[in-house]
C-alpha positions in Angstrom: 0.7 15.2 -36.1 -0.2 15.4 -39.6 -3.2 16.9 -40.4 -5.9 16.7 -43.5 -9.1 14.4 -43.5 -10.5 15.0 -47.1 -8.0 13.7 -49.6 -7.7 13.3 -53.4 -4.6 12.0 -55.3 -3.7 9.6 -57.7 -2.8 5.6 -57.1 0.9 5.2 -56.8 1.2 1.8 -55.8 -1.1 -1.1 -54.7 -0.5 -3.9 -52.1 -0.5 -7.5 -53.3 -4.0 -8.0 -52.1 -5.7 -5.4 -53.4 -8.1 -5.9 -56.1 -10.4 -2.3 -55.8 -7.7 -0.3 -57.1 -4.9 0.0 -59.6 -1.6 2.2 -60.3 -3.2 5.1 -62.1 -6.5 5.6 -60.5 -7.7 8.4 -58.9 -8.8 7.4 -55.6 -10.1 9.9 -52.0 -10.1 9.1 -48.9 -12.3 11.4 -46.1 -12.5 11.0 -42.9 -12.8 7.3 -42.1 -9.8 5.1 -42.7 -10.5 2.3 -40.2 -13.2 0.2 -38.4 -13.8 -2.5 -36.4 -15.2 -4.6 -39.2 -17.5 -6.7 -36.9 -20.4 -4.4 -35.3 -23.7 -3.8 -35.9 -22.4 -0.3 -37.2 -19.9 -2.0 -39.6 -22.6 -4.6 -41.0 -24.8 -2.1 -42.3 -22.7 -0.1 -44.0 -21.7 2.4 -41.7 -18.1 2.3 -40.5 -18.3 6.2 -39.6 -20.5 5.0 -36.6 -18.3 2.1 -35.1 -17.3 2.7 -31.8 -13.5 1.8 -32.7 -13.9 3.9 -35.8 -10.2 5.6 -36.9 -10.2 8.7 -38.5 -7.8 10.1 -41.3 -5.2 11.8 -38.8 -6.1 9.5 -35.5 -5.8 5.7 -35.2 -3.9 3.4 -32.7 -1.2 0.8 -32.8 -2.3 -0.9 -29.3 -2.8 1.6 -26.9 -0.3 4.0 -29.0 -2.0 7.0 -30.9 -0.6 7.7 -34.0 -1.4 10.9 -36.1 -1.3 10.8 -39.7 -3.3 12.8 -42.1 -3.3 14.0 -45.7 -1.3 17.4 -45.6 1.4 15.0 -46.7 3.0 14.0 -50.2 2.0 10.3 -49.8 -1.1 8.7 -48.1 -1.7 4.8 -46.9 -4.7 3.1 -46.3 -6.6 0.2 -46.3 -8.4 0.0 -50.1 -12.0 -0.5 -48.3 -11.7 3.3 -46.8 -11.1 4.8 -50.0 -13.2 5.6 -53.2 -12.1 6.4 -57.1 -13.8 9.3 -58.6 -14.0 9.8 -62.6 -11.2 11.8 -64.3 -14.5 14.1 -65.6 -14.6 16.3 -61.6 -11.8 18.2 -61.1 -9.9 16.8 -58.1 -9.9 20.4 -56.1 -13.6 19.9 -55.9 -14.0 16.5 -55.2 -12.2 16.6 -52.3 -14.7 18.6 -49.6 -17.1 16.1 -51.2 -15.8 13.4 -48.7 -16.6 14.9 -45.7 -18.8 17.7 -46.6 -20.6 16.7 -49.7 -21.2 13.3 -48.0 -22.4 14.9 -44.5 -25.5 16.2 -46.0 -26.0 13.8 -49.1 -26.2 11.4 -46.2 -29.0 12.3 -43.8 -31.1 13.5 -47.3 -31.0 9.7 -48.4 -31.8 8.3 -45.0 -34.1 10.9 -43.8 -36.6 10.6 -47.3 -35.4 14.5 -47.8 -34.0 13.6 -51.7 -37.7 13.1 -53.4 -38.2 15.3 -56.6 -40.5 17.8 -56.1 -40.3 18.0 -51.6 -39.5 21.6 -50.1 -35.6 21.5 -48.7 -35.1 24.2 -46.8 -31.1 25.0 -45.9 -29.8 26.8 -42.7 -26.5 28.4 -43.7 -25.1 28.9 -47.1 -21.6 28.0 -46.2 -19.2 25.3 -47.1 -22.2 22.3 -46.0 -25.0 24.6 -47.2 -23.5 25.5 -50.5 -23.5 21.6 -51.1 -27.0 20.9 -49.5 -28.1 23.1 -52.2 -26.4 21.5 -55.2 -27.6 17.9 -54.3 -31.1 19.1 -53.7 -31.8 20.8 -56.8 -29.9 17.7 -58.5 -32.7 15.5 -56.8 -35.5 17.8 -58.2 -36.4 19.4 -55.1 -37.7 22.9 -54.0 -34.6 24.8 -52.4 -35.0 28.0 -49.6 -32.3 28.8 -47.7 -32.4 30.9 -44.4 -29.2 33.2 -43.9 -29.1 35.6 -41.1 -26.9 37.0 -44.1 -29.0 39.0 -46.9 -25.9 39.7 -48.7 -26.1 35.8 -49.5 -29.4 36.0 -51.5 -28.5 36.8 -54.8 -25.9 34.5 -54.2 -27.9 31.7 -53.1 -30.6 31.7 -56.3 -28.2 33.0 -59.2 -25.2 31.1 -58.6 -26.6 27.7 -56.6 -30.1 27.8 -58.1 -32.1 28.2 -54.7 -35.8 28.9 -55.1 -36.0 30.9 -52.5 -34.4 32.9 -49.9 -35.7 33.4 -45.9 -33.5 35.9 -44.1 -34.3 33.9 -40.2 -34.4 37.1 -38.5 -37.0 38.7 -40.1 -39.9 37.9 -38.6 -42.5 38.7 -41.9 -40.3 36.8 -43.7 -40.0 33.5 -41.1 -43.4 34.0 -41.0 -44.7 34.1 -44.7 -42.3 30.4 -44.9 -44.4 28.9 -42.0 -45.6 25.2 -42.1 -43.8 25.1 -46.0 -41.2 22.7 -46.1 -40.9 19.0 -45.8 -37.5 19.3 -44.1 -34.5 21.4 -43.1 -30.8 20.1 -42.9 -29.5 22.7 -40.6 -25.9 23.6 -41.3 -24.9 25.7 -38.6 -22.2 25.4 -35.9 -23.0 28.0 -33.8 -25.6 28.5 -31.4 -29.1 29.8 -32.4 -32.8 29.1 -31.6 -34.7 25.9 -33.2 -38.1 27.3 -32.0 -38.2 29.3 -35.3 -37.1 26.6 -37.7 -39.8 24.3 -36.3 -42.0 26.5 -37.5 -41.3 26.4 -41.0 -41.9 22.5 -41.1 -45.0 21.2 -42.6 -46.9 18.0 -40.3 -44.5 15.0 -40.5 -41.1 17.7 -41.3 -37.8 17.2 -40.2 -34.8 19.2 -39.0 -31.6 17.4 -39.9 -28.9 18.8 -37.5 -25.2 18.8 -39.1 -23.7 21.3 -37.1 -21.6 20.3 -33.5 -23.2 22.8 -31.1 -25.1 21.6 -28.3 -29.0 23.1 -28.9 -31.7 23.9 -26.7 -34.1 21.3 -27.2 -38.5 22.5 -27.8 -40.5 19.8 -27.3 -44.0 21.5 -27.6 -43.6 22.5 -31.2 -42.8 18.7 -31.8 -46.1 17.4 -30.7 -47.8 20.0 -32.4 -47.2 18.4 -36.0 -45.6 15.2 -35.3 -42.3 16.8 -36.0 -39.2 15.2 -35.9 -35.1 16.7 -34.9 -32.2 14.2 -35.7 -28.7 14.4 -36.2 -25.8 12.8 -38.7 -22.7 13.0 -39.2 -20.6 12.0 -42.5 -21.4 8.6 -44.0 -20.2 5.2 -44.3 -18.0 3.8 -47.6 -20.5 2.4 -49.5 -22.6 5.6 -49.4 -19.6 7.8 -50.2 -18.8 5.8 -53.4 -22.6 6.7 -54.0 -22.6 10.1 -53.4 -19.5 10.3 -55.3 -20.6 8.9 -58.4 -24.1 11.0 -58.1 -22.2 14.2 -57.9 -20.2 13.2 -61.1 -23.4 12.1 -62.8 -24.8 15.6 -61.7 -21.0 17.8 -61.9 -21.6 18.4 -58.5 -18.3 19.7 -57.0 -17.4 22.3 -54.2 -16.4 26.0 -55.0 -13.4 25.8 -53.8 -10.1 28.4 -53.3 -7.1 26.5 -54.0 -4.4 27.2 -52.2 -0.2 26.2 -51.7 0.7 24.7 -48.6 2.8 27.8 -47.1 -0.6 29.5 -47.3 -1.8 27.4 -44.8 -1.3 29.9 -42.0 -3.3 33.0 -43.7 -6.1 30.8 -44.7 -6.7 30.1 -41.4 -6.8 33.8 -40.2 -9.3 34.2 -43.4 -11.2 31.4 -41.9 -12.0 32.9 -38.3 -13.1 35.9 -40.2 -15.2 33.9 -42.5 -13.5 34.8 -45.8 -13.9 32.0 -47.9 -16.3 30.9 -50.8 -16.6 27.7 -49.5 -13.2 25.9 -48.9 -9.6 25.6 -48.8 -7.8 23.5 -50.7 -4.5 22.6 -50.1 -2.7 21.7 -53.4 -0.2 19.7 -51.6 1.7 17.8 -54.7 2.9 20.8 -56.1 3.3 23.2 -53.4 4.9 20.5 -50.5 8.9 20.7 -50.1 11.2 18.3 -48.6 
């Protein structure tokens, strides 16, 4: 298996059929690289929700599995699943942009949480959160964000341009942000209690769940402000070129570590222990060896 599932490079060759890209161009690929091309899914758009959807280091030949990703020197694939980016973003930052930077840009578009002037609020300033907060301000939006971390203020408003900053576990703080904000893309993996975040939603808000943990669900504070929870994940092609060409518009790019490919194992010691500002990237063209 080969892994890697947000890739950047540049176009070395082009099948005899393809008419989106030529030799030269940059061109990314996250974590979508096949589809059924017939659902309902497909026909609006959204290839990341097919049901026969193949992602960037999983797809099938019959009922064989085959694992390819893009931790390699060369990358194939289909012209529809992958996008160009301007030679005016660096590469290194591009590249969480096509699973991350998509993931929230996504739900902010579809949800009505991207109009000028809305409150935003972000749980978790890490590698999704850090993004959250570039696109909203880019939109023209209000920005907290609520950290159980209050090392992460400064952080937060200085360096990302956050309004505001709620640490969610103290309570005169949760409570000062009550019935604020439009909506809340919620960022976090682990578990933690939605009770409070409902809370903070003005009538009509939303909480945006990104992160994979199951949740206990509260249904009272729902009713209670016609409230709404919903969930996304990534985006399909024709958003990604979208969000892709906003965040060059913008110079919206991740903060990134880059790293050579035989640091691989160390960076993912530093990631159990949360030791990154926001990602790894692999700079595989230079660092991979035969």
């Amino acid at each position: 298996m080969v892994p890697g599932h947000e890739m950047v490079g540049v176009v070395t060759q082009v099948g005899c059929k393809v008419n989106k890209f030529k030799v030269g161009d940059n061109a990314a690929v996250g974590g979508t690289v096949s589809s059924c091309g017939k659902c309902s899914s497909c026909g609006d758009d959204l290839e990341n929700y097919c049901a026969k959807a193949g992602h960037a280091f999983t797809f099938f030949e019959g009922e064989e599995e085959k694992n390819y990703g893009g931790f390699s020197n060369i990358f194939v694939v289909n012209e529809h699943f992958a996008v160009w980016f301007p030679d005016s973003v660096s590469p290194e930052g591009v590249a969480p942009l096509l699973c991350g930077g998509i993931t929230v840009y996504s739900p902010m578009k579809y949800f009505g949480l991207s109009e000028a002037g809305k409150h935003l609020g972000v749980v978790g300033l890490g590698g999704l959160g850090h993004l959250a907060v570039k696109f909203a301000k880019a939109f023209g939006m209000k920005v907290t964000v609520i950290s159980t971390s209050p090392n992460k203020k400064e952080e937060a408003i200085e360096r990302f341009g956050a309004d505001s900053f709620v640490i969610s576990t103290d309570a005169m703080q949760m409570q000062a942000a009550m019935g604020t904000m439009d909506g809340i893309l919620d960022t976090v993996s682990g578990l933690h209690p939605l009770s409070p975040l409902i809370g903070l939603l003005k009538c009509n808000g939303k909480i945006i769940v990104l992160g994979g943990t199951d949740l206990e669900l509260p249904v009272i504070p729902l009713l209670v402000g016609r409230k709404l929870i919903a969930g996304s994940i990534s985006g399909g092609l024709k958003e990604t070129q979208e969000m892709i060409d906003f965040a060059a518009k913008h110079n919206i790019v991740a903060d990134v570590e880059v790293i050579p490919i035989d640091y691989v194992n160390t960076a993912m010691k530093r990631l159990a222990k949360g030791d990154i500002r926001y990602r790894f990237v692999i700079d595989i063209g230079n660092t991979l060896t035969a």
